[in-house]
VOZAVEX-813931 format. One record per residue: x, y, z of N, C-alpha, C in turn. Coordinates in steps of 0.02 Angstrom, whole numbers, plus 50000, padded with zeros to 5 digits. Example, Ala and Ser with C-alpha at 12.3 -4.5 7.8 and 13.67 -1.06 7.14 Angstrom:
506604971650390506154977550390506604983550390;506424988850354506844994750357506455000250394;
//
This chain:
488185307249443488575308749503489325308649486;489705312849495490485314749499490805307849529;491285304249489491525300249497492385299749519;492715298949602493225302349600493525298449560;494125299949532494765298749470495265301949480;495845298449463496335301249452496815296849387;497455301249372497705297749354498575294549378;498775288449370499365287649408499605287049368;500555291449347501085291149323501765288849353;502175289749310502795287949357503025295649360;503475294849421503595301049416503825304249379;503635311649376503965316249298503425316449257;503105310349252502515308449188501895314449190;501995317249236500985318349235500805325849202;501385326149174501355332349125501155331049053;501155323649053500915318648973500015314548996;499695319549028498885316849048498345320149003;498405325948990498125330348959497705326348920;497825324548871497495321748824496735315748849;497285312848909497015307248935496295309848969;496575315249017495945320449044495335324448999;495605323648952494915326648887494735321548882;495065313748842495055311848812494155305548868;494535305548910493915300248968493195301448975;493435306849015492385312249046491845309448984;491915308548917491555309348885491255301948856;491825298048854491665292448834491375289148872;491625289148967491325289149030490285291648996;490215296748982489505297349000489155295448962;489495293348885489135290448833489075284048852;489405281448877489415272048894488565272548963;488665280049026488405278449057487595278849018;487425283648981486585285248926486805276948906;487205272848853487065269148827486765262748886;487325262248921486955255048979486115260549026;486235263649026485705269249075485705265449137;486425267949145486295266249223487285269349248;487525271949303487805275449331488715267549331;489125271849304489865268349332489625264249377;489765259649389489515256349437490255253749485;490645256549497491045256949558491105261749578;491405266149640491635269049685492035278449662;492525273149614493175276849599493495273649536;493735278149501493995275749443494995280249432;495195276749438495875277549398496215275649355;496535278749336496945275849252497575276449281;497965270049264498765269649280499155267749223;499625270349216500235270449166500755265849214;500985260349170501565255449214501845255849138;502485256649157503095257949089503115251249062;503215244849123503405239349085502825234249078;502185236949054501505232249046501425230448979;501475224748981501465221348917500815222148876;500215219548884499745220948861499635226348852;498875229848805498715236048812498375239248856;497815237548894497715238748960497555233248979;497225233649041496725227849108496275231549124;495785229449139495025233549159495075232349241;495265232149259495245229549365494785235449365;494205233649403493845236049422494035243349459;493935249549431493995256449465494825258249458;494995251549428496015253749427496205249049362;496175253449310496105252949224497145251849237;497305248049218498135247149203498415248449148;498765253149116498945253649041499695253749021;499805253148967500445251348946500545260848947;501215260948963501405268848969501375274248909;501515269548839501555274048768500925274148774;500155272448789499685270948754499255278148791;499285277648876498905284248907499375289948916;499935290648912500375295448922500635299648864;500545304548831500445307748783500745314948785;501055317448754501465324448745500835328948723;500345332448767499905334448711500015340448663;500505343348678500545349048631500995345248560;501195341048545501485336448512501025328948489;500315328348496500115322848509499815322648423;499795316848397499525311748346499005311548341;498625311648285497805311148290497885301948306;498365298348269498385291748286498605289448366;498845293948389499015293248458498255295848500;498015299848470497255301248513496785295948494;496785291548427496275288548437496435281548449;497095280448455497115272548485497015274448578;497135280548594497045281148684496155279748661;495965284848653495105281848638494705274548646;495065273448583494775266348582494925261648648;495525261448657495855257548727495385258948767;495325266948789494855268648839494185265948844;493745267748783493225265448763493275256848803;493525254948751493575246748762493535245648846;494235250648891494205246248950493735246748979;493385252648972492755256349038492095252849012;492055250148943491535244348929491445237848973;492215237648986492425233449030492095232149121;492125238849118491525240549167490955235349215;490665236149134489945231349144490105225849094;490235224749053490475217549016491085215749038;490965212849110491435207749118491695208649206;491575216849202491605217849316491025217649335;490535221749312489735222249341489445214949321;489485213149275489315206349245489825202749215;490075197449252490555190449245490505186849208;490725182549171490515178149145490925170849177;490435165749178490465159649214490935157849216;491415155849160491825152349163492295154649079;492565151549071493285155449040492965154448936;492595149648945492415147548865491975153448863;491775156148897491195162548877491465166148901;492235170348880492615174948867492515180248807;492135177848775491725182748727491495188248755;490895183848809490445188148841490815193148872;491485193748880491665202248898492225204248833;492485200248821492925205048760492605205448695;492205202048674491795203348587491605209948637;491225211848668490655214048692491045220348699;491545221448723491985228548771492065230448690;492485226648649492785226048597492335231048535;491665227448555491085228848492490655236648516;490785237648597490515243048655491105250948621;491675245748637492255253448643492255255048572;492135249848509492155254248444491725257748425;491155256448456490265257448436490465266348492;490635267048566490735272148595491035277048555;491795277848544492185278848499491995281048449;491665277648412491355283048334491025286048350;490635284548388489895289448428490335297648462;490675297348493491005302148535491475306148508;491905301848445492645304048408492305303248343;491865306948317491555304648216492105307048170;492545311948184493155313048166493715307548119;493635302048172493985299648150493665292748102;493365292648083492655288048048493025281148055;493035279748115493095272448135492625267448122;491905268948111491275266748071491325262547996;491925267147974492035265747911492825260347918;493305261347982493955260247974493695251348012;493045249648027492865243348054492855236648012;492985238447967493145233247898493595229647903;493975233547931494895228547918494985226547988;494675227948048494795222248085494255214248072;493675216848074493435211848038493595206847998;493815210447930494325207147870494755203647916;495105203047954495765202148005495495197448028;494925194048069494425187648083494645182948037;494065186947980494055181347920494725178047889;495295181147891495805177847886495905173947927;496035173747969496045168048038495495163648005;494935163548000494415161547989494395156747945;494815156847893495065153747822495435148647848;495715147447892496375141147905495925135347942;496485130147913496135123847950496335124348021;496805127248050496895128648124496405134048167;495695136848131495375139948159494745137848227;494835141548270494195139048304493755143348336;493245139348356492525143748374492695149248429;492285154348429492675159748482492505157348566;491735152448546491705149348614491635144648600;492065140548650492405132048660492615132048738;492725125548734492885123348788493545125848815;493815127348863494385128748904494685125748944;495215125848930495325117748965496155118949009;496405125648981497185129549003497355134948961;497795139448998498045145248966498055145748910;498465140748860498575141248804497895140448773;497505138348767496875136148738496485142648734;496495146148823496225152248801496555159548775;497245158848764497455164748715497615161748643;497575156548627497645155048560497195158048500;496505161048528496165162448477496085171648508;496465173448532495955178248562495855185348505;496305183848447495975188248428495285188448386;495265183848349494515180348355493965183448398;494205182548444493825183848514493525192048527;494125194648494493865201348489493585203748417;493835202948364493495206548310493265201248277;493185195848287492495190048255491885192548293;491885192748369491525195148412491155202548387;491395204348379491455211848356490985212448327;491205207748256490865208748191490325206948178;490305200348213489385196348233489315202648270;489195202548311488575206548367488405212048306;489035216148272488715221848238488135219148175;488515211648159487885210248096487185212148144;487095206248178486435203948214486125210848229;486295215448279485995222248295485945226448236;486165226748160485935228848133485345226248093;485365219548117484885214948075484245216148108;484025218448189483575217548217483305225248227;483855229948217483805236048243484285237448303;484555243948297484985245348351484535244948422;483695249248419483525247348481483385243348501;483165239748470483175232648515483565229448544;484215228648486484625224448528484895227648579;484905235348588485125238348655484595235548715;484085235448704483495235648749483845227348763;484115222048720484135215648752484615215448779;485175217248768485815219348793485875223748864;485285226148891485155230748971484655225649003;484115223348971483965215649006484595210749040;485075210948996485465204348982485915208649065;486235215149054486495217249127486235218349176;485555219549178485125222749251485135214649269;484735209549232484585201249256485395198249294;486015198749256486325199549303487015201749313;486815207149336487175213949380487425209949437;488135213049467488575210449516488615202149534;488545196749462488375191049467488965187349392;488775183249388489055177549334488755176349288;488915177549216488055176449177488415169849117;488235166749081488275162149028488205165948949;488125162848902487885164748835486895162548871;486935156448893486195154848891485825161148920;486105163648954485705172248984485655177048932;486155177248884486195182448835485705179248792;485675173648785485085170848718484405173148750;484265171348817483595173448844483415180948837;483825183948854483735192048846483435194548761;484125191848726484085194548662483395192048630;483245184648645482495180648608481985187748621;482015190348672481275192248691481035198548650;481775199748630481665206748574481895205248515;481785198548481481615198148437481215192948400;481125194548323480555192348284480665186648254;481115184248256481495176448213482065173948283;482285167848252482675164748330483325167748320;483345174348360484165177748362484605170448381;484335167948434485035166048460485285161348442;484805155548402485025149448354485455154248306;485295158748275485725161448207486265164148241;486175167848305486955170148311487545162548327;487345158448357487665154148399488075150548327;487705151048282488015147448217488775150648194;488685156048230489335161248209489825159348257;489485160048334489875160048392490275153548399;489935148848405490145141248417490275136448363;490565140348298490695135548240491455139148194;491855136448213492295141548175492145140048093;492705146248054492585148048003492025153347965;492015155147910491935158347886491675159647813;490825160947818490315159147754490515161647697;490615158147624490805161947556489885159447534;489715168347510489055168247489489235167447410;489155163947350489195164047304488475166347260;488575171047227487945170547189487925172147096;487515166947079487655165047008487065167246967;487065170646908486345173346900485945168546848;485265166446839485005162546802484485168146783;484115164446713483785166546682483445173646700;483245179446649483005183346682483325187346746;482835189946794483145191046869483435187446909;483125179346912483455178246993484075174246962;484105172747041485115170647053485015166147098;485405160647102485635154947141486115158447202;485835159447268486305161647303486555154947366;487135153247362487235148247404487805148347446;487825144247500488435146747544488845138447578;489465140547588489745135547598490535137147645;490715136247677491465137747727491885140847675;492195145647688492895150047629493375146647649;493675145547602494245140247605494725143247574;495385144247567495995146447528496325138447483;496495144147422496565137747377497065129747404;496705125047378496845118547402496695115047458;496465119347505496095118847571495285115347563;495145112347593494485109447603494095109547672;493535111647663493155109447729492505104247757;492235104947793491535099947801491095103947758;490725099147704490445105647649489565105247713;489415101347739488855100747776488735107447833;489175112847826489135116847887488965122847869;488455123947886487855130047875487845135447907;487875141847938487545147547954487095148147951;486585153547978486135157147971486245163647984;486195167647900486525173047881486005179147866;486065182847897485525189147876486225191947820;485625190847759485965195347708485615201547669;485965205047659485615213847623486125213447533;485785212247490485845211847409485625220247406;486195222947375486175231047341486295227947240;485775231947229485815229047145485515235047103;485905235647049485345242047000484825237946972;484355241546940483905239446914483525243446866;483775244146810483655248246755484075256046775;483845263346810484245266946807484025268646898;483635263846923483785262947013484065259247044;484335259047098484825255147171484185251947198;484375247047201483895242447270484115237547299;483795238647334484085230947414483585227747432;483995219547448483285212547467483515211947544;483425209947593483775206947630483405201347639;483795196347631483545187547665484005185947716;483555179047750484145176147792484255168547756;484755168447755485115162647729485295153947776;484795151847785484735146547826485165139247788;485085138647716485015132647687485755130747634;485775126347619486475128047575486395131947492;485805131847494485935137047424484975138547407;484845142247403483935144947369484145150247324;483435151047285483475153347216483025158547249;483565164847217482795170247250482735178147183;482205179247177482065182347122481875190147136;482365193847101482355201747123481855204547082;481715210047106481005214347082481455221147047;481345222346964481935223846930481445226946879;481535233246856481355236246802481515235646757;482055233546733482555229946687482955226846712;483555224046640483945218046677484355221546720;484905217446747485015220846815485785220546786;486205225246798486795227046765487585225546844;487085224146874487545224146954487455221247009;487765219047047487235215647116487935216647179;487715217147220488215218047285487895216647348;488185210047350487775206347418488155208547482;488435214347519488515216247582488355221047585;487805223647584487715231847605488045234947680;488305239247668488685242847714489115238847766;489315232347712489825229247755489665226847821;489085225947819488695222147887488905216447910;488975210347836488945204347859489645202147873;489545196947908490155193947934490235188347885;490405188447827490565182547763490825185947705;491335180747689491515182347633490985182547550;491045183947471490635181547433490955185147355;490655180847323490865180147236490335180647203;490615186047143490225182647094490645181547024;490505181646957490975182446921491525186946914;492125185546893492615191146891492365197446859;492145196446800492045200146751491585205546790;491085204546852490635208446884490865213246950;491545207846961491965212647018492175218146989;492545216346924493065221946875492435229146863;491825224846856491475231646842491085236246892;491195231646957491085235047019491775238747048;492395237347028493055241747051492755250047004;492565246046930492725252346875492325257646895;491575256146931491135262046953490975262347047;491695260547058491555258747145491285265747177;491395270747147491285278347203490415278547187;490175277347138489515278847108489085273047163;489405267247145488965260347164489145260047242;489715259847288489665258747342489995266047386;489515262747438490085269147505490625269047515;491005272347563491695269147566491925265047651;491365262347671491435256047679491285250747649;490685250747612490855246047571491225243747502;491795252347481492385250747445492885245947483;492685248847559493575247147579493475239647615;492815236747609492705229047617492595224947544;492555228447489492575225047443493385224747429;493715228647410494485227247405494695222747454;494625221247510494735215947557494465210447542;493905210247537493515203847498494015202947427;493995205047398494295204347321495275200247347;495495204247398496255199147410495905195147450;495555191247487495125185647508495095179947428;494765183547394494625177447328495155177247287;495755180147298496325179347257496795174047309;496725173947370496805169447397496615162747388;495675161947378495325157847385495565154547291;495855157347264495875154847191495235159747155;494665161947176494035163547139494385170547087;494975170747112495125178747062495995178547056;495895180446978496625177546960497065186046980;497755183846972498265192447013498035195246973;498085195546897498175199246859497415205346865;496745200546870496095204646912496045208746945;496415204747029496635208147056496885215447060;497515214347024497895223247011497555226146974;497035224746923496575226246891496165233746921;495715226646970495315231547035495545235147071;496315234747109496405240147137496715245447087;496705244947042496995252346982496335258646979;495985254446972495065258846962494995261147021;495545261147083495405265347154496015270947188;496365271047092496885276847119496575284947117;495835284647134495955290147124494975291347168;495425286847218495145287247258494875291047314;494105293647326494055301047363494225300447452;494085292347480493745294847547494425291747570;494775294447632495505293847641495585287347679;495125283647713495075277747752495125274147685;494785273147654494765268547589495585267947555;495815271347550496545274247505496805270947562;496845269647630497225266247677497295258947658;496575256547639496525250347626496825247647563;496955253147506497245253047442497865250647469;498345255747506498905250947533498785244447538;498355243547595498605235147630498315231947565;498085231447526498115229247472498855228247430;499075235247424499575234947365500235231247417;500015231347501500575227647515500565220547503;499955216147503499955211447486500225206747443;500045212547388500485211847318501295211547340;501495215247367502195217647378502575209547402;501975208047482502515201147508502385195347478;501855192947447501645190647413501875187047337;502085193247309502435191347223502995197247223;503255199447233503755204447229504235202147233;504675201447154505655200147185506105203847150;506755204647164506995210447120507005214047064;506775205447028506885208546971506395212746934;505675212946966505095217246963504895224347009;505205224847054505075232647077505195239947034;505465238847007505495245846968504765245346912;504445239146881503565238446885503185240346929;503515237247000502905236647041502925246147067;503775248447064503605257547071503205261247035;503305256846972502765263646924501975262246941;501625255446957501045253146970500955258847040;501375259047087501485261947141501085269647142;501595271347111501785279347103500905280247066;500635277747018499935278046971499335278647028;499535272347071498945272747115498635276247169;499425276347208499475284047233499615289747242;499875292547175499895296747173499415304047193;498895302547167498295305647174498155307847221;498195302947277498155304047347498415310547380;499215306947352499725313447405499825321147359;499585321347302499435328047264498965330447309;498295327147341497765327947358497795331847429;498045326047480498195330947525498755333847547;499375333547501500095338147504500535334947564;501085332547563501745334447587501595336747662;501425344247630501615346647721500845346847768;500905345147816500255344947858499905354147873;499395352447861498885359347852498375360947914;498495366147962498075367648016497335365148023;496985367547971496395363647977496235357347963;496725352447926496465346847898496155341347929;495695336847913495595331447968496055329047987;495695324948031495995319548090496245311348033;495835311447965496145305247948496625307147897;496625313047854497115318547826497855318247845;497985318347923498515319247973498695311247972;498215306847977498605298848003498525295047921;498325297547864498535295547804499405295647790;499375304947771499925305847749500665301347792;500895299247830501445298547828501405290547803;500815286147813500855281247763500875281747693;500665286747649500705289747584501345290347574;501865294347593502385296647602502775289247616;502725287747642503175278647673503165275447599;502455275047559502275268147513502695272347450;502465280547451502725280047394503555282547381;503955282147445504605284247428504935278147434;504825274047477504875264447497504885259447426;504035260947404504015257747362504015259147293;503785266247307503705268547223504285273047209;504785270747247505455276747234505365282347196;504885286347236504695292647217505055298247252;505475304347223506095303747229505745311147277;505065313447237504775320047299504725317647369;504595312547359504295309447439504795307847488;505295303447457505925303147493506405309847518;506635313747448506885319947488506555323047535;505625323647548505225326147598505485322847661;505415316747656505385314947711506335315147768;506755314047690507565317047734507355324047749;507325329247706507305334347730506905337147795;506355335047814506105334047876506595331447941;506975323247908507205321247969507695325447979;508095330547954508755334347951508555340148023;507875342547987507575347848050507365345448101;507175339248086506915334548186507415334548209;508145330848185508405330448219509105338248265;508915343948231509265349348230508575352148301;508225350848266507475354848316506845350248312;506745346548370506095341348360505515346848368;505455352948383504735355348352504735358148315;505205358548265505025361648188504845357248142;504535350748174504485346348133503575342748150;503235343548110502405342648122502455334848155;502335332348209502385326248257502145319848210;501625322248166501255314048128501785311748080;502145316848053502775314748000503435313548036;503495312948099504175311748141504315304648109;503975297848142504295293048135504355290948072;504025290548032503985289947955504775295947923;504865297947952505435303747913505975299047942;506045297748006506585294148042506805288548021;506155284648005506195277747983506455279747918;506405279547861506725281247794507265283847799;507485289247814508015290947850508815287047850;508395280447904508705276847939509025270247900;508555271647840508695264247799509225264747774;509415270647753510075269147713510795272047770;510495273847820511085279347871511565272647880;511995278347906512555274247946512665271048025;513305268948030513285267248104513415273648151;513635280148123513525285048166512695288048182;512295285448127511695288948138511185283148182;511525277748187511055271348230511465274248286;511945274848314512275278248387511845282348399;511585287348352511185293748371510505290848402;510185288148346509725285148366509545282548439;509995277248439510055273248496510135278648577;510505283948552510925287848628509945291248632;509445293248579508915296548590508395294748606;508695286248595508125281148614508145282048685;508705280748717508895277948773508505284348845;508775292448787508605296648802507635300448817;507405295648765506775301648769506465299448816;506075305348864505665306648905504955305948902;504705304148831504055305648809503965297748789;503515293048775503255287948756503615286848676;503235293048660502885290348602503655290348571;504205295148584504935296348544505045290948560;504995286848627505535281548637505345274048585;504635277248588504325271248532504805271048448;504675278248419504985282148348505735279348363;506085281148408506595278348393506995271648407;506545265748432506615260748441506515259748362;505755258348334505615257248264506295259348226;506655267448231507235265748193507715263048199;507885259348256508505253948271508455247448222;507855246448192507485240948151507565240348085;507645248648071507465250447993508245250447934;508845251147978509475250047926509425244647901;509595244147816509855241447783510645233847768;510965241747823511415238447819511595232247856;511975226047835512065220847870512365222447936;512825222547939513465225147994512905229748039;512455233748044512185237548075511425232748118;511345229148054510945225348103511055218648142;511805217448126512095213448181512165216548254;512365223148242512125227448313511675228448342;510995227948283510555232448335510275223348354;510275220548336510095211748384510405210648442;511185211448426511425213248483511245217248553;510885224248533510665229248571510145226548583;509705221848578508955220948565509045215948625;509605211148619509685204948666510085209748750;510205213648732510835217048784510715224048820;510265226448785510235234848760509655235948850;509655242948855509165243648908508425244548891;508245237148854507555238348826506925234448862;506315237848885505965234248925505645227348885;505325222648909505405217048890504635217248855;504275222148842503725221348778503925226048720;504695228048735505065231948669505455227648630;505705221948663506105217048618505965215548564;505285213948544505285213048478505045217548426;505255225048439505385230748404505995230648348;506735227448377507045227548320507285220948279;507015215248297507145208948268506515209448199;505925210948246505305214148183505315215948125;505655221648153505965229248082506265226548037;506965221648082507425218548018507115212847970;506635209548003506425202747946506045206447934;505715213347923505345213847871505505218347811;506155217247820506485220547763506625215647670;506695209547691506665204747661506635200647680;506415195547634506285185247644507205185047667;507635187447645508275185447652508395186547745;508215191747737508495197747803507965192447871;507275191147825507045186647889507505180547896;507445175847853507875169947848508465171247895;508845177647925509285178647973509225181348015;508565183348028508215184948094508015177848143;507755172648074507535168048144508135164648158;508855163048100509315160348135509485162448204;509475170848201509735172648263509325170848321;508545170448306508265169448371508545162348399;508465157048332508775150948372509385150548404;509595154948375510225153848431510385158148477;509715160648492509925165148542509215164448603;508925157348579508375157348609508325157348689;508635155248710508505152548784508655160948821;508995166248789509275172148803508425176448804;508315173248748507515177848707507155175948782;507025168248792506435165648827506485167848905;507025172648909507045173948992506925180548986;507075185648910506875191548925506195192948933;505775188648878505155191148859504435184248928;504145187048930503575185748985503335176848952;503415172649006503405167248983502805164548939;502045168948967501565167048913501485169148830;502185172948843501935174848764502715171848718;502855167448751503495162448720503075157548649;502405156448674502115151848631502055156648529;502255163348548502045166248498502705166448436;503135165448441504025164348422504005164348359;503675155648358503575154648296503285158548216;502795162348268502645169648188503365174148159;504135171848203504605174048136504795171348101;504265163848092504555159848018503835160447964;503485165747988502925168147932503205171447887;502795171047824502935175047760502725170347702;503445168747649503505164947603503745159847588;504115156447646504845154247640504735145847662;504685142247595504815136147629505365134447684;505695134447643506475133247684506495136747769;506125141847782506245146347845505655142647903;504965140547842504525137047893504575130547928;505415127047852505425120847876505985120547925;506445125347939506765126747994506405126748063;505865130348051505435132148105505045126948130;504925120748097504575115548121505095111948152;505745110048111506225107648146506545109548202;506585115848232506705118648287506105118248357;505525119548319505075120848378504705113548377;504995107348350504665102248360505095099748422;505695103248428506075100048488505625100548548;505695096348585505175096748669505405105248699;506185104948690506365108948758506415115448725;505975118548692505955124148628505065124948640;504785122148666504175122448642503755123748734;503385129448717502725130948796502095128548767;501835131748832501005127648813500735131648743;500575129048699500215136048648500585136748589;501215134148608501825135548548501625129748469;501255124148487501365119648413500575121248390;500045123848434499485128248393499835133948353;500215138248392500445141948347500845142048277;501225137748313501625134948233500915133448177;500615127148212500235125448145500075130448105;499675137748146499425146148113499985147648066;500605147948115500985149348037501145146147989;501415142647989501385133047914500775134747891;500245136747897499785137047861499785143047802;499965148547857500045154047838500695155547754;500935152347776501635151247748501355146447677;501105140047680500975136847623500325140947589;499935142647620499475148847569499875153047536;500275157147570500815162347516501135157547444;501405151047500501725150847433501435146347362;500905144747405500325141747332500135147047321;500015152747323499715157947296500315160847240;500815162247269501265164747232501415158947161;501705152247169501655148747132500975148947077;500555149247099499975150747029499835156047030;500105160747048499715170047003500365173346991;501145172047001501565176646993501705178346924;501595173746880501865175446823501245180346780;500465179546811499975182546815500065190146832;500255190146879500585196546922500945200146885;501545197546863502165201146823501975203846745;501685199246706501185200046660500855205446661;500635206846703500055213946720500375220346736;501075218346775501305225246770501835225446719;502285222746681502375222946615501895227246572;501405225246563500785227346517500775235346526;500715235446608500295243746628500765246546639;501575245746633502295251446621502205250646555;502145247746504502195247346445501515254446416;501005253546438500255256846449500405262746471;500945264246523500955271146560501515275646527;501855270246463502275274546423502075278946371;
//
């Protein structure tokens, strides 16, 4: 049945819907086949509010969105701008029935609608948009858990609730820990089933309040082993399983599991999972897979092998929600034949896993850069994304002056390949991940690998945006601007700023906020803080240019957070009082000295909201991992790229 809708803009806006109006109808009827059963309100509208902080609200039949996110230029629009509206969408109208049609009791079983919308709108989304192989791009939020997951400040996604702060302290947890369980478990049981327990779990109760104990009853009945003891081990226990497996005599292997810890960190070694695991292994000149479930702290289990076995890879298709090791020497030879041996999800969760155990100590830097070298030449373009956040790792991590012109040539080797591959200028037919690669390609390697094609591309571009913004292909705008901007002057931040102030469209006002962030120069970014504290900027844009500048350097931050302290009480009235507790993430990075400022400041009473000294702890944590990491692998690090400029001569 025809569901009325509309959409609400501000005025002027509703010439930026287009997208929004393709983009709904469809995801709308896939959600309604998946629950099989009809929208279940009245009327549905989508509203754009300019100054909404969050990304949307699900209110029942009146979806609330931040204005850049549904409002869209479509003859100018982003494949990355179409598929974050998607997903949002997806997510809120999941929202629907996880969490309006069916409530959940009380605030600790906040899962029960955001894992769920969370795990609904990505699962919709690939189904509806395959374009954009979000199937495959589900790794790195995941990965994004397990980091959280690693700290002694982590906690279970359901706990007790007790006030505000308690329940946004974890929430992202909440969404892609959530996420990532439900996707293990339903692949563990079968997709139909767990759908079939999952439409039990809403028809039982529809327009009511439901618990986890309702979701366990539903899910038990469709299945063959105790779902809900094994999921709950995930749900209600923080942290995060390292599967280790060690090979003995012959075929089998000692596979055992224990909490992932980052080096020097310790946990309760007594705390167990129950892990459905899938082992991919050759076996003379065939691939095969075991799957067990992993109840105990370690069993010996013996593969069925035509010969000896030359390989083993315990996550098939990146299912499980755990980290795992085995010898270095077996990673190095899983990077060297990664296109042959894995998909490219499970390339672009093993390179994530692999900076996980360089964290954890299990893998020394030098390994590390090792493995990601064997993936410059890399086919599937989601994967090559992840090569970045890799090589940025490296970057904040161990990088100081006196090594970048190493770390450019390592740069320029790895990706090069890439941007030969899909060119400079954007091509009519190319995909959808083709279009939201390149201007990160273009960023890493003129940024980092002072690659001198990439940089003149990207001025020469900004010369014609700014002479004529449509002679210029929309996915390479902000990326041209931003570079641009790093070295410009104070006449070209005026420009900036007069176009910021100026654009009519979302997404420009977004592009040129980001470049108020991006100068270099000192003197310029004493202004744009200035403009940031003063400027006509809505109050979930503020921390657009304080951002930009500390992440230019450990130095440049170190004078970002001075400024916030002294400009705090100015900060704490612009920005929305619940998200004051979050501050403290501008003394993240590397920096003793910046974190120990940051304890000394935010230990004061009258500096500190509800939520603010959980947060701190996240970062102090965050902060002493970098710099025990850096302290034992840098000279590891430097070593290796020494070697491979020396190698590439």
């Amino acid at each position: 049945m025809p569901i009325p809708s509309r959409i609400v803009t501000p005025k002027g806006r509703s010439h930026l819907t287009q997208t929004a109006i393709e983009t709904t109808p469809p995801i709308l009827e896939a959600l309604e086949k998946y629950f099989d059963r009809s929208y279940p309100f009245e009327k549905l509208d989508l509203i754009a509010v300019p100054e909404f902080w969050p990304g949307a609200m699900e209110n029942p039949g009146a979806i609330t969105f931040a204005e850049g996110i549904l409002l869209v230029d479509n003859e100018h629009v982003t494949s990355a701008q179409k598929l974050r509206l998607a997903i949002v969408t997806a997510h809120e109208l999941s929202h629907m029935w996880f969490g309006d049609l069916v409530t959940m009791e009380w605030w600790d079983d906040l899962w029960l609608n955001e894992s769920f919308a969370h795990w609904m709108g990505n699962k919709i989304t690939d189904q509806v948009f395959p374009e954009f192989e979000l199937s495959v791009s589900k790794a790195s939020s995941s990965n994004g858990a397990m980091v959280g997951d690693a700290q002694q400040a982590a906690a279970a996604i359901k706990r007790p609730i007790k006030s505000m702060s308690d329940l946004l302290s974890n929430i992202g947890a909440v969404y892609n820990k959530g996420d990532a369980v439900l996707s293990m478990f339903e692949k563990k049981i079968g997709e139909e089933k767990f759908r079939e327990g999952i439409l039990d779990y809403i028809n039982d109760n529809a327009w009511g309040n439901a618990t986890a104990d309702d979701l366990w009853l539903a899910l038990q009945k469709v299945s063959d082993f105790n779902l809900p003891k094994a999921m709950t081990t995930f749900i209600e226990k923080p942290g995060v399983p390292l599967i280790t497996i060690k090979q003995q005599k012959d075929n089998s292997f000692i596979i055992s599991q224990k909490r992932f810890a980052n080096y020097n960190n310790s946990f309760d070694s007594s705390l167990l999972w129950e892990i459905p695991l899938t082992i991919k292994y050759a076996s003379g000149s065939s691939v095969k897979t075991k799957t067990i479930l992993l109840s105990e702290k370690s069993k010996t289990v013996t593969l069925s092998a035509d010969g000896a076995i030359s390989w083993i890879m315990p996550n098939v298709n990146a299912d499980g929600y755990y980290r795992w090791v085995t010898s270095p020497k077996m990673l190095v030879k899983l990077a060297s034949d990664a296109e042959k041996i894995m998909t490219p999800i499970e390339r672009k969760s093993f390179l994530l896993n692999s900076a996980a155990l360089l964290d954890a100590g299990l893998l020394g830097g030098g390994d590390f850069l090792e493995i990601i070298s064997h993936f410059n030449k890399e086919p599937n373009l989601t994967v090559v994304s992840t090569v970045m956040q890799t090589l940025s790792k490296v970057e904040s991590s161990f990088l100081t002056d006196e090594f970048r012109d190493e770390f450019a040539v390592y740069v320029n080797n790895t990706l090069q390949y890439s941007m030969q591959k899909i060119g400079f200028d954007p091509k009519a037919d190319e995909s959808e991940r083709t279009e939201m690669l390149r201007p990160r390609l273009i960023n890493w390697l003129a940024d980092h690998g002072k690659n001198k094609e990439a940089l003149s591309f990207a001025e020469e571009q900004f010369t014609k945006f700014m002479e004529s913004p449509d002679s210029v292909e929309p996915s390479i705008i902000a990326v041209s601007v931003s570079l641009a901007c790093i070295r410009g002057d104070i006449n070209l931040f005026n420009e900036c700023k007069k176009r910021f102030e100026n654009a009519s469209v979302p997404a420009l006002r977004q592009r040129f906020l980001a470049a108020l962030g991006s100068f270099e120069n000192k003197d310029i970014q004493d202004t744009a803080l200035q403009y940031a504290l003063e400027g006509p900027l809505r109050p979930q844009e503020f921390f657009g240019i304080p951002g930009g500048i500390a992440s230019v350097s450990s130095e440049r931050a170190d004078y970002v957070f001075d400024w916030l302290s002294r400009n705090f009480e100015k900060i704490t009235n612009i920005i929305p009082p619940q998200y004051h507790a979050y501050l403290p993430y501008f003394a993240g990075g590397c920096s003793a000295e910046r974190i120990a400022a940051a304890k000394l400041f935010f230990g004061k009473e009258e500096n500190q909201s509800p939520g603010t000294l959980t947060q701190l702890t996240k970062v102090t944590e965050q902060v002493q991992d970098c710099i025990t990491l850096r302290d034992r692998e840098k000279d590891n690090v430097e070593q290796y790229l020494k070697e491979f400029v020396l190698v590439q001569k």
